[in-house]
C-alpha positions as CSV (number, residue, x, y, z in Angstrom):
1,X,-98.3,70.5,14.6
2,X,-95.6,71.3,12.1
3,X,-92.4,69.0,12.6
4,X,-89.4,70.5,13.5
5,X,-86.6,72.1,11.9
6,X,-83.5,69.9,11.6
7,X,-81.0,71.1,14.7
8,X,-77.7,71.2,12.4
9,X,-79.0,71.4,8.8
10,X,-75.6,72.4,7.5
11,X,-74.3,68.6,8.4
12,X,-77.0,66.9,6.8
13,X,-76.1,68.8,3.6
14,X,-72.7,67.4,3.8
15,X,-73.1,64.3,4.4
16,X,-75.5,64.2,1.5
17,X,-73.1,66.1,-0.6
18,X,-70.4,63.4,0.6
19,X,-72.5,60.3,-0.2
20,X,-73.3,61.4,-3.5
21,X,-69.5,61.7,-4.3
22,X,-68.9,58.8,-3.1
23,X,-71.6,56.8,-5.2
24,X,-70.1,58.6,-8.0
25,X,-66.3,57.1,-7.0
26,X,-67.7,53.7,-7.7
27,X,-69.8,54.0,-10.4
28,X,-66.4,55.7,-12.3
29,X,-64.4,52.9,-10.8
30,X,-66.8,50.3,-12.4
31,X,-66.4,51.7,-15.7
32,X,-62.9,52.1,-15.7
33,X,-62.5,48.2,-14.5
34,X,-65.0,47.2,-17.0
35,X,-63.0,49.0,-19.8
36,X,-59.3,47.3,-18.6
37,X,-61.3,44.0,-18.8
38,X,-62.4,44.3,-22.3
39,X,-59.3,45.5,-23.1
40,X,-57.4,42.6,-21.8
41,X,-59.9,40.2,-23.3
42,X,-59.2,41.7,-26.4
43,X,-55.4,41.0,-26.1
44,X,-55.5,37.7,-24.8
45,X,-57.5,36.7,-27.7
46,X,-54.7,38.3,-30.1
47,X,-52.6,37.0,-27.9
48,X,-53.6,33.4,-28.0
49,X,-52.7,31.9,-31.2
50,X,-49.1,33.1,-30.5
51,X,-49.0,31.4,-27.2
52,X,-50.1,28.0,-28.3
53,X,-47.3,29.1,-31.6
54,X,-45.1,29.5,-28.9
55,X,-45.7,26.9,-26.6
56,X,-46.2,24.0,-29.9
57,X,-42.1,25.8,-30.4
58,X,-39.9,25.6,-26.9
59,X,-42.5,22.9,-24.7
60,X,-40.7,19.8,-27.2
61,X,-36.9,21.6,-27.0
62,X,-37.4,22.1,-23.3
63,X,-38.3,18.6,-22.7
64,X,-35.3,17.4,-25.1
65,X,-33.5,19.6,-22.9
66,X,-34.0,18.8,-19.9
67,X,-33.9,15.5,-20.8
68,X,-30.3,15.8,-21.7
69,X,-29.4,17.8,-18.7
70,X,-31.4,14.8,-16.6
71,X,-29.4,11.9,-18.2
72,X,-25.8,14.4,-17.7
73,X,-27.1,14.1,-14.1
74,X,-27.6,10.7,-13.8
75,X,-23.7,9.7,-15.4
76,X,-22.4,12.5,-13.1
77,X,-23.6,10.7,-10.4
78,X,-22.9,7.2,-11.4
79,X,-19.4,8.7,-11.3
80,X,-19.5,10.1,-8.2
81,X,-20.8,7.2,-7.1
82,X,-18.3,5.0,-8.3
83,X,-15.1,7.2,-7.3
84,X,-16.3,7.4,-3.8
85,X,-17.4,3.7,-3.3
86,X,-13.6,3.1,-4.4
87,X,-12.2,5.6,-1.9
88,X,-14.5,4.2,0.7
89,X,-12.8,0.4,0.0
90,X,-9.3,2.3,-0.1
91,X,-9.5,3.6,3.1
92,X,-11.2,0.5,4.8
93,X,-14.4,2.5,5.3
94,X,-16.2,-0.7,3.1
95,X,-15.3,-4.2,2.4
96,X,-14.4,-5.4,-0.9
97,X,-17.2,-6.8,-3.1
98,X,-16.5,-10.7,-2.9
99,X,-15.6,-11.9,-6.5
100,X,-18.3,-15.0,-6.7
101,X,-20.6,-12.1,-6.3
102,X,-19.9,-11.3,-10.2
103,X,-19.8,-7.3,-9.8
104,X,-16.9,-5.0,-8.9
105,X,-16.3,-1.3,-8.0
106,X,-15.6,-0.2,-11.6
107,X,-19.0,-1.3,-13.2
108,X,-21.5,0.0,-10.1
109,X,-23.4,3.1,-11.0
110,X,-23.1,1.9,-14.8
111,X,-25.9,-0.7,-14.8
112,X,-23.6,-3.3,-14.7
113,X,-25.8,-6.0,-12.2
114,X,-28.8,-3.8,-12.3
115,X,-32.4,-4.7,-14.0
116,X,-33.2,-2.3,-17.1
117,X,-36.0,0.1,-16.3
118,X,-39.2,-0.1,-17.4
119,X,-38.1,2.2,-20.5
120,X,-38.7,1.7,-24.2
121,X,-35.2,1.0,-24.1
122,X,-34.5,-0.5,-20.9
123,X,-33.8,3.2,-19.7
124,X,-35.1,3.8,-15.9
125,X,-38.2,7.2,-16.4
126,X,-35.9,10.3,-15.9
127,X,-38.0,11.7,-13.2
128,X,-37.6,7.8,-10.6
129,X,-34.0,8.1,-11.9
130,X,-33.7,11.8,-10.6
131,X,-35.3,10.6,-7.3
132,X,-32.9,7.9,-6.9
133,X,-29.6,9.5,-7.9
134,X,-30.6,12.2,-5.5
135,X,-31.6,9.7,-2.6
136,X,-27.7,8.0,-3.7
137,X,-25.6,11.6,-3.5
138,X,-27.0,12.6,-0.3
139,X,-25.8,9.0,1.2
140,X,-22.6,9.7,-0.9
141,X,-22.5,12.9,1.2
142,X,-22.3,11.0,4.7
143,X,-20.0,8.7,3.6
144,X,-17.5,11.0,2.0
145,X,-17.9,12.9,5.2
146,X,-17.0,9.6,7.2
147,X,-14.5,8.6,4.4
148,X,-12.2,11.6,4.9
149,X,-12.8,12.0,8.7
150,X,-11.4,8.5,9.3
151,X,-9.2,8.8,6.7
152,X,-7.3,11.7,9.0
153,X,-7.1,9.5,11.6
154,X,-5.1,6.5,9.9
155,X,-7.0,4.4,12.7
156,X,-8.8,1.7,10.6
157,X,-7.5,-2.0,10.1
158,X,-6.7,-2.8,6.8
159,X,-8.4,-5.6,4.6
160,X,-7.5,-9.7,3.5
161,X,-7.2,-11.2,0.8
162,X,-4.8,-8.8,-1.1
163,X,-2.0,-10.6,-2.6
164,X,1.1,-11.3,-0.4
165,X,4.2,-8.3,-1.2
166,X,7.6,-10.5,1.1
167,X,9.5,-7.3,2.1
168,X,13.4,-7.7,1.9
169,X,15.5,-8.9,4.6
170,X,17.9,-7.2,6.9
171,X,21.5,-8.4,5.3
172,X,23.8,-8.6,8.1
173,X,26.4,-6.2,9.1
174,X,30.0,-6.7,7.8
175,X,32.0,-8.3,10.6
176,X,29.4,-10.3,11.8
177,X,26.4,-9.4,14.4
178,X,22.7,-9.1,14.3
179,X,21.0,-7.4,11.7
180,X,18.6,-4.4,12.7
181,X,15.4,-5.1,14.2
182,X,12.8,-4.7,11.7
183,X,10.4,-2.1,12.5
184,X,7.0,-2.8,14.6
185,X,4.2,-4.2,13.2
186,X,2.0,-1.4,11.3
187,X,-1.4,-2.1,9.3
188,X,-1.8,0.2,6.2
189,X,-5.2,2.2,6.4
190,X,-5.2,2.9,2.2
191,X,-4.7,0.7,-1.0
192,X,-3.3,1.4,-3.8
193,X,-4.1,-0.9,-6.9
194,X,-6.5,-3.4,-8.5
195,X,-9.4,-4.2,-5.9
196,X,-10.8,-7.8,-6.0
197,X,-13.2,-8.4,-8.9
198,X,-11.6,-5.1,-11.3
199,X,-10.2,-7.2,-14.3
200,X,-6.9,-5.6,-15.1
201,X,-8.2,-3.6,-18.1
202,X,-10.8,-2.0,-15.9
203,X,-8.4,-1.6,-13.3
204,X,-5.7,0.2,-15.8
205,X,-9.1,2.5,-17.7
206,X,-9.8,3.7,-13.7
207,X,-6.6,4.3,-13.0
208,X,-6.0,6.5,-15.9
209,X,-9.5,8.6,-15.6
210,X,-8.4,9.2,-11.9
211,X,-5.0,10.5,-13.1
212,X,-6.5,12.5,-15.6
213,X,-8.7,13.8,-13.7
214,X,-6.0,14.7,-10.4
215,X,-4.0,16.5,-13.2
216,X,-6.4,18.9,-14.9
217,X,-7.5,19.8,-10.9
218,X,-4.4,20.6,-9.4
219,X,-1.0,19.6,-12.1
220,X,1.6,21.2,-9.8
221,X,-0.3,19.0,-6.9
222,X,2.5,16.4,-5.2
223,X,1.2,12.6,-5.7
224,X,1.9,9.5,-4.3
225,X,2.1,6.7,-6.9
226,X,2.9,3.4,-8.3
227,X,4.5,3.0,-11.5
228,X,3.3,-0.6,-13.1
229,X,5.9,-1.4,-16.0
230,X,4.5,-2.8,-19.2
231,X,7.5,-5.7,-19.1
232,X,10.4,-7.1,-16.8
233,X,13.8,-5.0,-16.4
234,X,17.0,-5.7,-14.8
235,X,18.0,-2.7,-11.9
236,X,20.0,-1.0,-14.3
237,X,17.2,-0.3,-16.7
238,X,14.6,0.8,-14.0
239,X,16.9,3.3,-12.7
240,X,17.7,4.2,-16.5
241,X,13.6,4.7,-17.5
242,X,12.9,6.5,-14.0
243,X,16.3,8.9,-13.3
244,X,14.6,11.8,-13.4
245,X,11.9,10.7,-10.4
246,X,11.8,10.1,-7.1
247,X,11.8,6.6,-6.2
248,X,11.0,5.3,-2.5
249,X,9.7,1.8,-3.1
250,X,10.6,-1.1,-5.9
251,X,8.7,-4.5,-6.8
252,X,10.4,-7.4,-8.3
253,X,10.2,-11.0,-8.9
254,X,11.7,-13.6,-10.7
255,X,9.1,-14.7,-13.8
256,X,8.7,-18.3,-13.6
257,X,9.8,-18.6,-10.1
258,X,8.1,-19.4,-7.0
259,X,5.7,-16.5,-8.0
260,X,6.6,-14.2,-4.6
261,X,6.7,-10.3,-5.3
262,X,9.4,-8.8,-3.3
263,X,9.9,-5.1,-2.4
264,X,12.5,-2.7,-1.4
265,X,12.9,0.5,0.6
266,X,14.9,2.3,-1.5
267,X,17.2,5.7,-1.1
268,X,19.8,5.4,-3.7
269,X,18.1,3.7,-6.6
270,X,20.6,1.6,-8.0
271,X,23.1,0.0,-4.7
272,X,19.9,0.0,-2.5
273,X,17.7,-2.7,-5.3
274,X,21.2,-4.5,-6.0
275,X,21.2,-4.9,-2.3
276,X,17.3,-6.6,-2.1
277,X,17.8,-8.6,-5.3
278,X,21.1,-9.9,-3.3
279,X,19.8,-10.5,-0.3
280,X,16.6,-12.2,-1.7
281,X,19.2,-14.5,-3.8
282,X,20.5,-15.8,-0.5
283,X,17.2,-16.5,0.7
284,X,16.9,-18.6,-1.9
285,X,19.6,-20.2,-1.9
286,X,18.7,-20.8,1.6
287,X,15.7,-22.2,0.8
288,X,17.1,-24.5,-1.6
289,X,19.7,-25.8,0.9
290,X,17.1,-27.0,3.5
291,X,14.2,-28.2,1.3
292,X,13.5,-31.8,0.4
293,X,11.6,-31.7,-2.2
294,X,14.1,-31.9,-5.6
295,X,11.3,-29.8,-7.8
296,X,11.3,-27.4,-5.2
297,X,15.1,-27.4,-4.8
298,X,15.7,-26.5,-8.3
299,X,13.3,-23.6,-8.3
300,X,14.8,-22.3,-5.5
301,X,18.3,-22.8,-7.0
302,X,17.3,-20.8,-10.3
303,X,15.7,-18.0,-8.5
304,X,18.9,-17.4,-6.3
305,X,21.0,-17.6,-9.8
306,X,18.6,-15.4,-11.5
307,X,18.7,-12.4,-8.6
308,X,22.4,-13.0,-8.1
309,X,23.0,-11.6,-12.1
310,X,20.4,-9.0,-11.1
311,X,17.8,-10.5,-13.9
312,X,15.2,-9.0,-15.5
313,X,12.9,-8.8,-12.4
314,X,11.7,-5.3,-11.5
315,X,8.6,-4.8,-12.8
316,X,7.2,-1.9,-10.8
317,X,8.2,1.4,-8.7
318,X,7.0,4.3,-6.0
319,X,7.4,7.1,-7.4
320,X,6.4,11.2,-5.5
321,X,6.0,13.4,-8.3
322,X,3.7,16.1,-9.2
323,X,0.5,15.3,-11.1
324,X,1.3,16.7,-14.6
325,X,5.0,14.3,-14.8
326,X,2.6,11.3,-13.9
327,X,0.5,12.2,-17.4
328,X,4.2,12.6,-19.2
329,X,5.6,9.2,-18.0
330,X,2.0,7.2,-18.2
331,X,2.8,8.6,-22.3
332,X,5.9,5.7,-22.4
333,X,5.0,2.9,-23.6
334,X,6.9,1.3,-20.9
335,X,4.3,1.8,-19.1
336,X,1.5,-0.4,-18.2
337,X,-0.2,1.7,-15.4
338,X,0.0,4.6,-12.9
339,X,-2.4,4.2,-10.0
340,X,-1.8,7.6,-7.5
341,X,-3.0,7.7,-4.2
342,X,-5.0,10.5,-2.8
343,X,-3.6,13.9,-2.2
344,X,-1.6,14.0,0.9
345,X,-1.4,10.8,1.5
346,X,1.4,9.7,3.5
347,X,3.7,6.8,2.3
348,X,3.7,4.7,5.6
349,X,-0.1,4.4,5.2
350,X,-0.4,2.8,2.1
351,X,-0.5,-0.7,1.0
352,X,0.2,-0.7,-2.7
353,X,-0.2,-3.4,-4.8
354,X,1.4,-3.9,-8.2
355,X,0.2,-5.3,-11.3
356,X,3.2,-7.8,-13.4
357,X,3.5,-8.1,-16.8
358,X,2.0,-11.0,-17.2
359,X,-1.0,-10.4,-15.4
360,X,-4.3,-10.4,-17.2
């Protein structure tokens, strides 16, 4: 029995028509991949001799590179680092490094106190010190956060051990009476001046970078600052050296004396430090009235003589001026020091601490 004839031979022809094209596809694909491959062999082994040309040419400059962009890094930071651990102690966010502890704000973040690395050189490997600086800047980033949140509120108590400033005394009203009540008791929340364990030069090369530094960002910028004097001069010839500034506050003492720093508010910068330098001289002479002690009675005795002729005493001023008139008085070499306080700082916050003469 013959078989039987297919029911739809015009789809089987088709499909057979349709897998034969299709066999074809891939073969043509196959070929045409094979081909690209041999081509690209053929380049890459052109192309290889000038890759390792290239790569023997920019892999040592790249390193040296980044090397150099690694160790700009690292200072950046130690500066960073340093600047805000000194704001931080300004504004009573962190104590004070104690002195017997041999290592001060200015030399953190510049090895000072720290091992050597395990360097050639004593140079920490630049990818533990990129680790670390990074692990340092985002704590930096908290406590700058926390520094200038609490520094808004002027909330935090202020630190010991600073040196002792005696404010003036009330001199009584003519005609006799009480002398005004002198105002409440207020705790400044920032510092302005050398912290404990800064040596004066380091003290002065700070103060000047932060100057510097406050002028070329904003030079029309409002700051609040004291004015260290390189030497001793009578009222007269601090109001001559700072007439064209505005001066709130005045230091003086009496070299060779008992050693206290006085300071006055002042207003009008001549009757208003005549004033304090008379009114301490009474004190004085106060002092030497009552004491028993003849050494200390004769010290007291000078001192009142001295601030009585207005002596050679003032050594230091407040001065609210913008940033770029700092840079042109710190150029007088009459001059020791300008420490500023942060922008927008207001005066009743501030503690300021000035640097004499004769202080090494």
């Amino acid at each position: 029995m013959s078989p039987s004839p297919p029911r739809f031979p015009g789809r089987a022809a088709a499909r057979e028509v349709v897998g034969a094209a299709r066999q074809a596809s891939i073969r043509a694909a196959v070929e045409v991949a094979t081909a690209g491959g041999a081509r690209l062999a053929r380049a890459a082994d052109h192309a290889g001799p000038r890759l390792d040309q290239l790569d023997d040419t920019l892999l040592p400059a790249t390193g040296e590179a980044l090397e150099v962009v690694a160790a700009g890094a690292a200072a950046t930071s130690r500066a960073v680092t340093t600047r805000l651990l000194r704001l931080a102690v300004r504004v009573r966010l962190l104590s004070p490094p104690s002195p017997a502890d041999g290592t001060s704000y200015a030399t953190l973040g510049t090895g000072g106190g720290v091992a050597a690395g395990s360097g050639p050189t004593g140079v920490t490997p630049v990818g533990r010190a990129v680790l670390e600086r990074g692990a340092r800047i985002a704590v930096l980033g908290l406590v700058a956060m926390i520094v200038l949140s609490t520094a808004a509120a002027l909330l935090l108590p202020g630190v010991s051990g600073q040196p002792v400033v005696e404010p003036v005394t009330s001199v009584p009203p003519p005609g006799g009476g009480r002398p005004a009540a002198p105002p409440p008791a207020f705790t400044p929340s920032v510092t302005i001046g050398p912290l404990p364990g800064d040596s004066t030069a380091a003290y002065i090369g700070i103060a000047d970078r932060e100057l510097t530094e406050q002028a070329q960002a904003a030079p029309e910028a409002e700051l609040l600052a004291v004015v260290d004097l390189s030497g001793f001069r009578s009222p007269q010839a601090l109001h001559a050296l700072l007439s064209d500034y505005r001066v709130t506050q005045v230091f003086f003492t009496v070299p060779g004396g008992s050693g206290a720093v006085y300071h006055a508010a002042v207003r009008d910068p001549v009757a208003d430090v005549l004033a304090a330098f008379d009114a301490q001289a009474a004190g004085a002479a106060g002092r030497a009235a009552t004491t028993a002690d003849e050494a200390t009675r004769k010290r007291d005795q000078s001192e009142a003589a001295a601030l009585r002729a207005h002596c050679d005493c003032a050594f230091a001023a407040v001065i609210r001026t913008p940033a770029v008139r700092l840079i042109e008085l710190r150029a007088n070499p009459a001059v020791r020091v300008i420490d500023t306080a942060p922008p927008g700082t207001v005066e009743s916050t501030v503690r300021f601490i000035p640097v004499a003469p004769d202080q090494q």
